[in-house]
Every structure is written in C-alpha cells, then in structure tokens.
N, CA, C, O and CB atoms as a CASP TS submission, in Angstrom:
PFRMAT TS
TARGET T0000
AUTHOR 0000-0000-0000
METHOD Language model
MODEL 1
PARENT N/A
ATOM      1  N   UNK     1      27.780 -18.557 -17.405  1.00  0.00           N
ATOM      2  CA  UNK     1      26.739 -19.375 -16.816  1.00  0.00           C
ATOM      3  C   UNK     1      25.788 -18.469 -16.037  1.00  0.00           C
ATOM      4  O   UNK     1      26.300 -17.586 -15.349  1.00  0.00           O
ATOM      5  CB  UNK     1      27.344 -20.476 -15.901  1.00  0.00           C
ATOM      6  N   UNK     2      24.171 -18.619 -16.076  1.00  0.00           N
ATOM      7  CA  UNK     2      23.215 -17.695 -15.840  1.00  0.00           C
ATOM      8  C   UNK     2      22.800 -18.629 -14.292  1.00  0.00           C
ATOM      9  O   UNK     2      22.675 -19.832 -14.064  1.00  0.00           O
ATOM     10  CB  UNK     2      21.936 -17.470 -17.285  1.00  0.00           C
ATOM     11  N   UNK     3      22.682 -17.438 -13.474  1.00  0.00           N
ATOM     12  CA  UNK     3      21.882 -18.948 -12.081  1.00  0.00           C
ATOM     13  C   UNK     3      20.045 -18.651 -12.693  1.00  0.00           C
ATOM     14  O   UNK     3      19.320 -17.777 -13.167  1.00  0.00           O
ATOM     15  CB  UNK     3      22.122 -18.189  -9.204  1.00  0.00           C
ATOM     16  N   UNK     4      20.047 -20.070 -12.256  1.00  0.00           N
ATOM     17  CA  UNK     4      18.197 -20.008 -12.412  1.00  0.00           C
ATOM     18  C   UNK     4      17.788 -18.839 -11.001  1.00  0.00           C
ATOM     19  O   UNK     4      18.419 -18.705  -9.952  1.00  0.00           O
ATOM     20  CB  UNK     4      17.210 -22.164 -12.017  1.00  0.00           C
ATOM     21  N   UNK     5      16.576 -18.142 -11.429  1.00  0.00           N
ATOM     22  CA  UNK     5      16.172 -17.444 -10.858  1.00  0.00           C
ATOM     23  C   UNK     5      14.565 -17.688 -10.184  1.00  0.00           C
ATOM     24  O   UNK     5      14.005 -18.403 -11.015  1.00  0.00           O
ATOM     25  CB  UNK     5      16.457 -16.539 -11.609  1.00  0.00           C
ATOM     26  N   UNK     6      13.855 -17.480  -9.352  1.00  0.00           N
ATOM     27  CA  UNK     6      12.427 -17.757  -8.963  1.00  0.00           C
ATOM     28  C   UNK     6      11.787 -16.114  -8.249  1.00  0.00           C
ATOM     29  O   UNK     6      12.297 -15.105  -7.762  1.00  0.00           O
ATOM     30  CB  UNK     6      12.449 -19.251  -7.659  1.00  0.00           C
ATOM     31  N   UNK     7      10.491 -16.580  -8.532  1.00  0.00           N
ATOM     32  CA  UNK     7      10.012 -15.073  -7.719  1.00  0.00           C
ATOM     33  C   UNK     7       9.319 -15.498  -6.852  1.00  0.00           C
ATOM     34  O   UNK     7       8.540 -16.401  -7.157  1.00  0.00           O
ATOM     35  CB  UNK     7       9.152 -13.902  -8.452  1.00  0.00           C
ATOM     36  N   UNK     8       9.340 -15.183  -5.968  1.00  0.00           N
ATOM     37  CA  UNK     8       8.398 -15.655  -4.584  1.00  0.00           C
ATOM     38  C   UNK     8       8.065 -14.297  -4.155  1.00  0.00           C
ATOM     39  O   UNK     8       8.697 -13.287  -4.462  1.00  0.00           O
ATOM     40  CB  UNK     8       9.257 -16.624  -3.194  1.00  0.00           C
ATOM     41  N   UNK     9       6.728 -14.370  -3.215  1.00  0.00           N
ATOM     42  CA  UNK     9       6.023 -13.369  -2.412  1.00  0.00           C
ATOM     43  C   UNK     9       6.008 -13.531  -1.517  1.00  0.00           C
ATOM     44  O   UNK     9       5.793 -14.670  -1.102  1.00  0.00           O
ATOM     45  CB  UNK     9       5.033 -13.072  -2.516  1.00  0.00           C
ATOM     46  N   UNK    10       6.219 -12.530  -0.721  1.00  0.00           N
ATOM     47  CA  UNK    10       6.652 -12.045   0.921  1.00  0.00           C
ATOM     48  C   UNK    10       5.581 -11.556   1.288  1.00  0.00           C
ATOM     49  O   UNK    10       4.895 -10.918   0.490  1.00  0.00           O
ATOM     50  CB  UNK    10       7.841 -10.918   1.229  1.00  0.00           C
ATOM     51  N   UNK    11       5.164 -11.764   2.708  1.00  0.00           N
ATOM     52  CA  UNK    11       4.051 -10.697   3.403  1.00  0.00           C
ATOM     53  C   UNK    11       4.670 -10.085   4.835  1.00  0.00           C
ATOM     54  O   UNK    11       4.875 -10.723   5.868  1.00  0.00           O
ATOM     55  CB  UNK    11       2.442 -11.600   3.805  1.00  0.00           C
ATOM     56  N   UNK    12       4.886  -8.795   4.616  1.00  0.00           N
ATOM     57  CA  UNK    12       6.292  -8.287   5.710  1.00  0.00           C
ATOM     58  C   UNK    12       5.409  -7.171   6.238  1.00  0.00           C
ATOM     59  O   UNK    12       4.793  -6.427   5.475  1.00  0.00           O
ATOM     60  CB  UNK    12       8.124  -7.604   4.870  1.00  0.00           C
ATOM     61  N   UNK    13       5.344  -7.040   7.979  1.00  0.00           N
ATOM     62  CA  UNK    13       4.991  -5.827   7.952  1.00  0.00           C
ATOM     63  C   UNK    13       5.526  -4.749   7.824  1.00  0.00           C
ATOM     64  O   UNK    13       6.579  -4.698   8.460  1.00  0.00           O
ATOM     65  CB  UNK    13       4.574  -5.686   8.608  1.00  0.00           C
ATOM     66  N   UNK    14       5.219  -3.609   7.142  1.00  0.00           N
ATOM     67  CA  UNK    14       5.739  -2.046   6.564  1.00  0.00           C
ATOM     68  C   UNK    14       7.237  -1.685   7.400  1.00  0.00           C
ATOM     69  O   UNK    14       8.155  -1.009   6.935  1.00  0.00           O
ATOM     70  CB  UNK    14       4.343  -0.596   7.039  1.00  0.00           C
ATOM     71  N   UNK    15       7.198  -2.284   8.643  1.00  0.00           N
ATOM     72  CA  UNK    15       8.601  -1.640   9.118  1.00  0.00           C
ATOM     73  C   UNK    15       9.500  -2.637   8.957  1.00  0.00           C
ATOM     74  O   UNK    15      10.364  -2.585   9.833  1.00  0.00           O
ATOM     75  CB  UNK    15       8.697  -1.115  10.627  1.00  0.00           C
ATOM     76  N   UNK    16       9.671  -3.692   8.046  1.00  0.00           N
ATOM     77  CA  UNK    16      10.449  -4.471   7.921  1.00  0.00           C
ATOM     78  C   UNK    16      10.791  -4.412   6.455  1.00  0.00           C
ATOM     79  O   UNK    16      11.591  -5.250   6.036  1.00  0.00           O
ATOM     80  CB  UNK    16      10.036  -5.584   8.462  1.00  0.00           C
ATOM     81  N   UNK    17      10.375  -3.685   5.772  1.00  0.00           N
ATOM     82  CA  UNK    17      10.365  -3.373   4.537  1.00  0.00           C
ATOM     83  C   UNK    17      12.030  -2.352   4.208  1.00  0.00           C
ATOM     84  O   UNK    17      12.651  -2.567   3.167  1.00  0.00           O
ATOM     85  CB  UNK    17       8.783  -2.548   4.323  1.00  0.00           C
ATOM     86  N   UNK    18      12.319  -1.758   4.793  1.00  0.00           N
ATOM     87  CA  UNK    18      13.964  -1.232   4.438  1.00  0.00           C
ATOM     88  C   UNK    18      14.481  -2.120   5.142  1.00  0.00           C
ATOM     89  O   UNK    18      15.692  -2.030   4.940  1.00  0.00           O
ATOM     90  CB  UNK    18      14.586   0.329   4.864  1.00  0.00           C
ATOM     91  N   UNK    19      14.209  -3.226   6.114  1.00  0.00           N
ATOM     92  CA  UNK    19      15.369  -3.912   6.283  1.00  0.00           C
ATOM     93  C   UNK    19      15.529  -4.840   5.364  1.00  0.00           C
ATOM     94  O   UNK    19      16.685  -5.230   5.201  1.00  0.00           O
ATOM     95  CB  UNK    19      15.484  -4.437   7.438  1.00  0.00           C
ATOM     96  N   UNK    20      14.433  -5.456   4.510  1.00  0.00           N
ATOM     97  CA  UNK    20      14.309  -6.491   3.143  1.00  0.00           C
ATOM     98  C   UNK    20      14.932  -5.722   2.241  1.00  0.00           C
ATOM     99  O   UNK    20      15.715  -6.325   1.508  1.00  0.00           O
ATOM    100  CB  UNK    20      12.747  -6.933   2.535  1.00  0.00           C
ATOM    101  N   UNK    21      14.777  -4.182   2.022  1.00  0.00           N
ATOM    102  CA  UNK    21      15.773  -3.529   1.077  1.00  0.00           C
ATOM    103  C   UNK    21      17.069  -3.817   1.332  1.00  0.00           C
ATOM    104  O   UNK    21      17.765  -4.046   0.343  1.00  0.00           O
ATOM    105  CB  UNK    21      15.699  -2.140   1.064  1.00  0.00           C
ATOM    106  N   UNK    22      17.669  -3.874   2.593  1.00  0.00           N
ATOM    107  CA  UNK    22      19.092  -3.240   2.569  1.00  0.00           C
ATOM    108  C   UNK    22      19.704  -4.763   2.425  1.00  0.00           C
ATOM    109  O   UNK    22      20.695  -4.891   1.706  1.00  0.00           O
ATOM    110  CB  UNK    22      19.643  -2.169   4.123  1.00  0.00           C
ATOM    111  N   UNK    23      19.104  -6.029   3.138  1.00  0.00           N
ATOM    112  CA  UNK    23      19.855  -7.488   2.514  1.00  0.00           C
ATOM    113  C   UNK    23      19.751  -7.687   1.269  1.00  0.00           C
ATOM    114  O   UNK    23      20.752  -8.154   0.725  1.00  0.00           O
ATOM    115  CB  UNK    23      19.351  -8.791   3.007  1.00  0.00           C
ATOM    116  N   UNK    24      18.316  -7.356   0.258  1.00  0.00           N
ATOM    117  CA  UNK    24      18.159  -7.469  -0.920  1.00  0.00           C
ATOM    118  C   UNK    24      19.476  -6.969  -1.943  1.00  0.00           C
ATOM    119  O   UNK    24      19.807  -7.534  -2.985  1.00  0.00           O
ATOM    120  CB  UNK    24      16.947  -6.806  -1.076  1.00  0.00           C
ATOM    121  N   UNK    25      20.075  -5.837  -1.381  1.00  0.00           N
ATOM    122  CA  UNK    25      20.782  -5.140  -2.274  1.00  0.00           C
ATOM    123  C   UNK    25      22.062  -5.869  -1.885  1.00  0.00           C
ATOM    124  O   UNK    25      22.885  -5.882  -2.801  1.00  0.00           O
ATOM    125  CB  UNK    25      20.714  -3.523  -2.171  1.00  0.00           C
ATOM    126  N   UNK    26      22.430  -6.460  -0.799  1.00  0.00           N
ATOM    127  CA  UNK    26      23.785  -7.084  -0.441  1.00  0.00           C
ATOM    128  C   UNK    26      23.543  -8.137  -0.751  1.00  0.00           C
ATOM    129  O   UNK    26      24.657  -8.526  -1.102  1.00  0.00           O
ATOM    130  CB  UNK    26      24.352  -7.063   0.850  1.00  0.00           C
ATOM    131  N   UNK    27      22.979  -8.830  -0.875  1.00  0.00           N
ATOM    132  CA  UNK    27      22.689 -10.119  -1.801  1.00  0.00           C
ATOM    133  C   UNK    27      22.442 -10.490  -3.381  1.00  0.00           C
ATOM    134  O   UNK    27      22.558 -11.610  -3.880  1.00  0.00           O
ATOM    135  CB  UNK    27      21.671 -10.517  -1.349  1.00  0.00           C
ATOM    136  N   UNK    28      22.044  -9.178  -4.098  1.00  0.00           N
ATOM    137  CA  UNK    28      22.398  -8.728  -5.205  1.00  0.00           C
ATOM    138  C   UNK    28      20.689  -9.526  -5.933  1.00  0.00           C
ATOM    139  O   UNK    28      20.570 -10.296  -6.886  1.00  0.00           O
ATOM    140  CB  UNK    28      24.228  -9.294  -5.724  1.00  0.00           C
ATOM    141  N   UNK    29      19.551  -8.910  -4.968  1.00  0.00           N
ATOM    142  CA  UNK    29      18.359  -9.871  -5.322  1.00  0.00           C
ATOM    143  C   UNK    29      17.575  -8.717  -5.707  1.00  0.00           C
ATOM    144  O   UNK    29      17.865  -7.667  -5.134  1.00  0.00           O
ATOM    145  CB  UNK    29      17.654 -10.934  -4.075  1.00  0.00           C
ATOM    146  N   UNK    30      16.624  -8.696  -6.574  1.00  0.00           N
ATOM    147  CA  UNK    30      15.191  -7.478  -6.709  1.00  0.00           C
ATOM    148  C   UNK    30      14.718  -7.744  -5.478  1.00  0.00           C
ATOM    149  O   UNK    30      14.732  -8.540  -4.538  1.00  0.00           O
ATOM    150  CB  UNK    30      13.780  -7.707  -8.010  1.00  0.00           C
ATOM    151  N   UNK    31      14.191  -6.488  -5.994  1.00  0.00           N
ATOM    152  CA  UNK    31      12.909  -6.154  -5.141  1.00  0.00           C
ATOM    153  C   UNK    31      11.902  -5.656  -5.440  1.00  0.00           C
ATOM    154  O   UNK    31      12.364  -4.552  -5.728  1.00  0.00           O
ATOM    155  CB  UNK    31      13.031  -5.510  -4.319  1.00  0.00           C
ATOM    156  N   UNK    32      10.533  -5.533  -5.670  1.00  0.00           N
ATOM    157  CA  UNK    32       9.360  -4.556  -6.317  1.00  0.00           C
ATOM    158  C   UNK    32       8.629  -5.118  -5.066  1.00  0.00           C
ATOM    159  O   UNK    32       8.512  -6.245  -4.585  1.00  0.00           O
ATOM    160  CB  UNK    32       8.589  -4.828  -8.161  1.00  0.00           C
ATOM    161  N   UNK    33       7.981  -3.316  -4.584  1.00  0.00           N
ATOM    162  CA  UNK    33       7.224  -3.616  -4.015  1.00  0.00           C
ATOM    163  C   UNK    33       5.966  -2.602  -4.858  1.00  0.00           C
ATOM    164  O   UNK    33       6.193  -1.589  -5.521  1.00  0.00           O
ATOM    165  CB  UNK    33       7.662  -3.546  -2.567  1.00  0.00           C
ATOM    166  N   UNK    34       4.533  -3.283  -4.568  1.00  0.00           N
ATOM    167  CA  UNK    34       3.684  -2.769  -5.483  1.00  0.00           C
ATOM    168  C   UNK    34       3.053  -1.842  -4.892  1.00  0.00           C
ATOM    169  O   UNK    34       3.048  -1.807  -3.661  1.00  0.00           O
ATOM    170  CB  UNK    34       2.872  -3.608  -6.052  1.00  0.00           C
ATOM    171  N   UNK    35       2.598  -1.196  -5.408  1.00  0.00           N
ATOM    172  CA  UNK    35       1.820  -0.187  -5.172  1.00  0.00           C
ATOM    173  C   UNK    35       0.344   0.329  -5.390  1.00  0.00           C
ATOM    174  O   UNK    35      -0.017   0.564  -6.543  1.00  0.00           O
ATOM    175  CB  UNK    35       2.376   0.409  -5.555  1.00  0.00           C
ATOM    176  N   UNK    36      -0.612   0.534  -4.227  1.00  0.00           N
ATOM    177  CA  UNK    36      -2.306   0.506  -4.848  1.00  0.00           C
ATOM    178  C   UNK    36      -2.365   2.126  -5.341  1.00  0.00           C
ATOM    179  O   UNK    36      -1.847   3.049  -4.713  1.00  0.00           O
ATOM    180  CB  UNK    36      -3.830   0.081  -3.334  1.00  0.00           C
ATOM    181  N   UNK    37      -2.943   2.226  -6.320  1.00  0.00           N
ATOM    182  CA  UNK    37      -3.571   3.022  -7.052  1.00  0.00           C
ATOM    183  C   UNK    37      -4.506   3.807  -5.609  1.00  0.00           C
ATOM    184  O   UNK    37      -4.768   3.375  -4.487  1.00  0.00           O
ATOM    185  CB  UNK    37      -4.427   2.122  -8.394  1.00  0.00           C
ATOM    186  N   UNK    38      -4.818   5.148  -6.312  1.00  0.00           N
ATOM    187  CA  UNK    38      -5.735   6.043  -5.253  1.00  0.00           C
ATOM    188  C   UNK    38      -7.575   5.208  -5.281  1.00  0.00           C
ATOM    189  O   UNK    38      -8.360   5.096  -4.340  1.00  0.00           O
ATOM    190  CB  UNK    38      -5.761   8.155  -6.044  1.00  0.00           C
ATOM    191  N   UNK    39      -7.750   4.731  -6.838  1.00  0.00           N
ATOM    192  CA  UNK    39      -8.761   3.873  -6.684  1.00  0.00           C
ATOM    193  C   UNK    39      -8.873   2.993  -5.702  1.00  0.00           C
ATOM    194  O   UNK    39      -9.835   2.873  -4.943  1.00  0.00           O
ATOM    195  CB  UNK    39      -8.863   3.292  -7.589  1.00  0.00           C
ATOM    196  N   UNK    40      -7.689   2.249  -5.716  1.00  0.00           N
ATOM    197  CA  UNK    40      -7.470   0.880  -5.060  1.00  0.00           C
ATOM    198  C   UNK    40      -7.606   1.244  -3.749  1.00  0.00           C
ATOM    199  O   UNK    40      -8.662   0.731  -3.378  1.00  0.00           O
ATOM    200  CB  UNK    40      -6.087   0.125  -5.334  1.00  0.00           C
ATOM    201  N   UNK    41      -7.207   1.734  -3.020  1.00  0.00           N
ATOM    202  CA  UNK    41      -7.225   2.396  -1.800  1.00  0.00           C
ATOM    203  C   UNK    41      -8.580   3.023  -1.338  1.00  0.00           C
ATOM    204  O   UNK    41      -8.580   3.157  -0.114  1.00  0.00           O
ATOM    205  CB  UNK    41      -6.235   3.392  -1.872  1.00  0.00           C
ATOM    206  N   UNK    42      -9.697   3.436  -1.911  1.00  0.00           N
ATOM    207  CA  UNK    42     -11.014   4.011  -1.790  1.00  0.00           C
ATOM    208  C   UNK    42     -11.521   3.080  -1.845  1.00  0.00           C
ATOM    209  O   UNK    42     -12.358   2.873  -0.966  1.00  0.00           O
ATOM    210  CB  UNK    42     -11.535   4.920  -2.576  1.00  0.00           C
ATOM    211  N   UNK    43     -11.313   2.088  -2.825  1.00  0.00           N
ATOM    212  CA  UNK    43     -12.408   0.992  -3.044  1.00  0.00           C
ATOM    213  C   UNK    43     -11.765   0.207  -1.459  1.00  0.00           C
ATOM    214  O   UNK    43     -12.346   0.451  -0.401  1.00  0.00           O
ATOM    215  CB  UNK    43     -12.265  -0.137  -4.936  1.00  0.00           C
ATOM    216  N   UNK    44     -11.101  -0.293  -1.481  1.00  0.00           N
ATOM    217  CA  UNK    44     -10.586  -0.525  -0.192  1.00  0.00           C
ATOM    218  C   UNK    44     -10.701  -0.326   1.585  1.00  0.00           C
ATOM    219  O   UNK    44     -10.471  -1.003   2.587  1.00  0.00           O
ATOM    220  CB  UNK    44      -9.841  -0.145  -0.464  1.00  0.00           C
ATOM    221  N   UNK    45     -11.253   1.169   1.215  1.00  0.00           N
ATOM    222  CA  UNK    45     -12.117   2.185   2.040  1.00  0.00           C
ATOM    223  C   UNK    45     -13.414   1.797   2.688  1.00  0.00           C
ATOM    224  O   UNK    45     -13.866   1.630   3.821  1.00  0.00           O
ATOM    225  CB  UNK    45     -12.476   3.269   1.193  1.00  0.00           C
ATOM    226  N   UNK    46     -13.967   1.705   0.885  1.00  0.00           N
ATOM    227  CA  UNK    46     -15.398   1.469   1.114  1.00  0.00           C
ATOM    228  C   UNK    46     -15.660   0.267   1.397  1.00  0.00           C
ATOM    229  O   UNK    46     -16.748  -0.004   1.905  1.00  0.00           O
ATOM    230  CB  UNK    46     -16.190   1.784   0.126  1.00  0.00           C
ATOM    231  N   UNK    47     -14.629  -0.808   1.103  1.00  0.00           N
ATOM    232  CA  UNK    47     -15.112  -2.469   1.885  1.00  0.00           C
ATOM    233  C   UNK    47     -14.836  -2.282   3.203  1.00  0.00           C
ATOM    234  O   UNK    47     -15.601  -2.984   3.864  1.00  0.00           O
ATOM    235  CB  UNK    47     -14.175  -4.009   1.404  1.00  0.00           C
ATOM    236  N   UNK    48     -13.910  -1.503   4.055  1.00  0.00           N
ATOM    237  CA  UNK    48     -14.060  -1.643   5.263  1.00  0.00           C
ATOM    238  C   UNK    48     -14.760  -0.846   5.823  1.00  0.00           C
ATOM    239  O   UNK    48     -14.566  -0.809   7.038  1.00  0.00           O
ATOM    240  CB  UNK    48     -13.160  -1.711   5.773  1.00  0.00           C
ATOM    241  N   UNK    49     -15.629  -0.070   5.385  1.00  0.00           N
ATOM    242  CA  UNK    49     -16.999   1.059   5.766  1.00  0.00           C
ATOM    243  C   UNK    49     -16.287   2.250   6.428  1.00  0.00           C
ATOM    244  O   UNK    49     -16.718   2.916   7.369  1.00  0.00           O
ATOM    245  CB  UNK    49     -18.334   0.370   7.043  1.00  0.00           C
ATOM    246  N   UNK    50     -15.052   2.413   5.737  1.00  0.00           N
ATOM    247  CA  UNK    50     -14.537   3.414   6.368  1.00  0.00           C
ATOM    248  C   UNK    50     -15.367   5.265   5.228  1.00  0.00           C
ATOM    249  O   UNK    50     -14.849   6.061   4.445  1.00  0.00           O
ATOM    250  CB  UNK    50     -12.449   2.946   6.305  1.00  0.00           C
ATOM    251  N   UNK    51     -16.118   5.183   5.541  1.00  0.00           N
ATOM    252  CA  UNK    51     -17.119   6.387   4.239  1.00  0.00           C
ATOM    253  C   UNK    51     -17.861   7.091   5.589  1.00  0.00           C
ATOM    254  O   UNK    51     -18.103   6.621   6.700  1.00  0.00           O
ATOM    255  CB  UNK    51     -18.768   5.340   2.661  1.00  0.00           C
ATOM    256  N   UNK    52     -18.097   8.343   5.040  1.00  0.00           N
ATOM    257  CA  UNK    52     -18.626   9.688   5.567  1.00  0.00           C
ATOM    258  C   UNK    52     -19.872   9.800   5.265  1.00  0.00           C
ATOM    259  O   UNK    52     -19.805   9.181   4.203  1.00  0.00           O
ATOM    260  CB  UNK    52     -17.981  10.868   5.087  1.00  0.00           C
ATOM    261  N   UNK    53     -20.977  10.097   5.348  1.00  0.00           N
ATOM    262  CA  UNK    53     -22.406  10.884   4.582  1.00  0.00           C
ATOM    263  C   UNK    53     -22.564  12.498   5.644  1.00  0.00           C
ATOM    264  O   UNK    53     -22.529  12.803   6.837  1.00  0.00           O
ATOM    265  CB  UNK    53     -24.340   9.504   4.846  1.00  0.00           C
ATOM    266  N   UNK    54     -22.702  13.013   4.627  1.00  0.00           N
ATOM    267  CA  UNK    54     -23.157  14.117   4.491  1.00  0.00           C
ATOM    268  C   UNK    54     -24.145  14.565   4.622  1.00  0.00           C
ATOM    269  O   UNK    54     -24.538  14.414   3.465  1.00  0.00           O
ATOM    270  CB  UNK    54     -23.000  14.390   3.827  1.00  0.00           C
ATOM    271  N   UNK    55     -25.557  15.393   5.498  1.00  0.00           N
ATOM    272  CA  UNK    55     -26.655  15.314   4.750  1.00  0.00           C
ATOM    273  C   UNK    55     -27.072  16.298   3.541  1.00  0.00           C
ATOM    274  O   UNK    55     -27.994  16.155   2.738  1.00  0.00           O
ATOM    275  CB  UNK    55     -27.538  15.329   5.628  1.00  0.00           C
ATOM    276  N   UNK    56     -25.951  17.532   3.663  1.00  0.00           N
ATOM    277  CA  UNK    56     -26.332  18.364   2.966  1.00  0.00           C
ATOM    278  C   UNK    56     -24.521  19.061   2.383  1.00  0.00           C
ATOM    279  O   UNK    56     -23.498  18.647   2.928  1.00  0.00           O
ATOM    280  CB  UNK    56     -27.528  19.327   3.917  1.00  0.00           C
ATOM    281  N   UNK    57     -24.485  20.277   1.067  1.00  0.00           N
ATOM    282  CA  UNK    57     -23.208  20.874   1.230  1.00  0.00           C
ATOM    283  C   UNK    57     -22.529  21.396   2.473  1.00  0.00           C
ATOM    284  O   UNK    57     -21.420  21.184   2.966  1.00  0.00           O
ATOM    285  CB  UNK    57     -23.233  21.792   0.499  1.00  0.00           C
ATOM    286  N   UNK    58     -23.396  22.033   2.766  1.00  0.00           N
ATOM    287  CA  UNK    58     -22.746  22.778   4.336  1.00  0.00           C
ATOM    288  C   UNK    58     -22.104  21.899   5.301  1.00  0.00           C
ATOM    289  O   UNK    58     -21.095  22.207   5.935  1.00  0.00           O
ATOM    290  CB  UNK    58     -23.947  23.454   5.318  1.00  0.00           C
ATOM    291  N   UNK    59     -22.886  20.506   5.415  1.00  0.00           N
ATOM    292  CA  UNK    59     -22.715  19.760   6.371  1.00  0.00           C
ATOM    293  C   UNK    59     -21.737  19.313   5.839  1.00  0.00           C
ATOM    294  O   UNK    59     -20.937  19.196   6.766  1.00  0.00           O
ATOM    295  CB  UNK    59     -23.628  18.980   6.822  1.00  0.00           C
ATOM    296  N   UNK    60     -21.215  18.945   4.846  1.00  0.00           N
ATOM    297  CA  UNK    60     -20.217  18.208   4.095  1.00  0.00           C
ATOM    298  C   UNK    60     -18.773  19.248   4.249  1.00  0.00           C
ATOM    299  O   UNK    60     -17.718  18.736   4.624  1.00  0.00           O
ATOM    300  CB  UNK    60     -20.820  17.949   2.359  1.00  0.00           C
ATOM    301  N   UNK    61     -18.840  20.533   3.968  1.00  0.00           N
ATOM    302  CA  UNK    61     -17.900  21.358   4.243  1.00  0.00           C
ATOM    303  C   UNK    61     -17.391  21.463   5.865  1.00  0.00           C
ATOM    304  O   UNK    61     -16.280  21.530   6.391  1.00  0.00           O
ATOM    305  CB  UNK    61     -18.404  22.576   3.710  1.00  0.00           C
ATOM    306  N   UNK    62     -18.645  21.446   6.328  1.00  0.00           N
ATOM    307  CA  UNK    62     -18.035  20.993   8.124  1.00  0.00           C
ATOM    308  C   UNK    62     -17.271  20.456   8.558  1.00  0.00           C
ATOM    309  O   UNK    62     -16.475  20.715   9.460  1.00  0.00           O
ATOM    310  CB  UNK    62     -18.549  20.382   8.899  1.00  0.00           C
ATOM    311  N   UNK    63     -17.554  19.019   7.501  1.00  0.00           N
ATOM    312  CA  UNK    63     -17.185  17.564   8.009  1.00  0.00           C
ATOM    313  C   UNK    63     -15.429  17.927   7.573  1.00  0.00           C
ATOM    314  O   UNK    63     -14.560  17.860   8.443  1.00  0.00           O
ATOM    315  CB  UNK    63     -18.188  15.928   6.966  1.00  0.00           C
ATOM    316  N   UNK    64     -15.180  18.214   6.477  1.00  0.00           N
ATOM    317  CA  UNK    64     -13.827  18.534   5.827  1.00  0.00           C
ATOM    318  C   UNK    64     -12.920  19.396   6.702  1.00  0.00           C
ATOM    319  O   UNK    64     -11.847  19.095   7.225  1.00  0.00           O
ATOM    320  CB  UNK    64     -14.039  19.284   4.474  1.00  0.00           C
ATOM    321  N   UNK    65     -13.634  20.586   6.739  1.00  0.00           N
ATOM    322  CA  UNK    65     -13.194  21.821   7.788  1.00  0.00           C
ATOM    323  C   UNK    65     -12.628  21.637   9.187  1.00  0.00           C
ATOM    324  O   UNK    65     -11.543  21.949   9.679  1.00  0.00           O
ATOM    325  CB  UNK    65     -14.370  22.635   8.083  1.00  0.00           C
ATOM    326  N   UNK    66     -13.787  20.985   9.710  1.00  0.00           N
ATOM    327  CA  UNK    66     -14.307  20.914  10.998  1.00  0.00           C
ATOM    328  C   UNK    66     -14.294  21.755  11.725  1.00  0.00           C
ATOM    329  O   UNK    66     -14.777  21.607  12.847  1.00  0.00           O
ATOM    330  CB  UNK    66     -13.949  20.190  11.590  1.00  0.00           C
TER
END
C-alpha cells in the first residue's frame, strides 16, 4: 500500500532551512530547495537598483579595485 503524497511550499527564513532538513529526513519527507541561476540573481539586482555606472574604464577598474 502506497500513502498519497502532496507538495506544498514553504517560505522559511535561510536559518531555518537545516532545521527543515534535519525533521525532513526523520520523517522520511523530500526536500528541494531551488536554486536562482547567476542570471536570476542580476536580473534581481537590477530590479532592486542595486547597479554601479562607471563613467569611464579607469573609473570602472577603481570601482572593482578600490
């Protein structure tokens, strides 16, 4: 006999995340947590105006350097 199964979504903050691991695994439940792409994360960036300008190379190497 199979138990019915469901997937539900959690919104946990980041430090509660190994403690959802460690009941998950004693309870014998998945877990996936997803992961953003380096795109996903820039584009992400740029909606919260978190972006640099430069006016020139030099100035841009500054900015990196500092």
């Amino acid at each position: 006999m199979h138990a019915s199964s469901e997937k539900v979504q959690l919104t946990l903050p980041n430090t509660d995340i190994s403690f959802l691991r460690t009941i998950s695994k004693k309870m014998g439940w998945t877990i996936h947590v997803p992961r953003k792409s380096g795109i996903e994360k820039g584009l992400d960036d740029i909606r919260s105006g978190n972006v640099f300008h430069a006016k020139d190379s030099k100035d841009l190497v500054k900015q990196i350097f500092g």
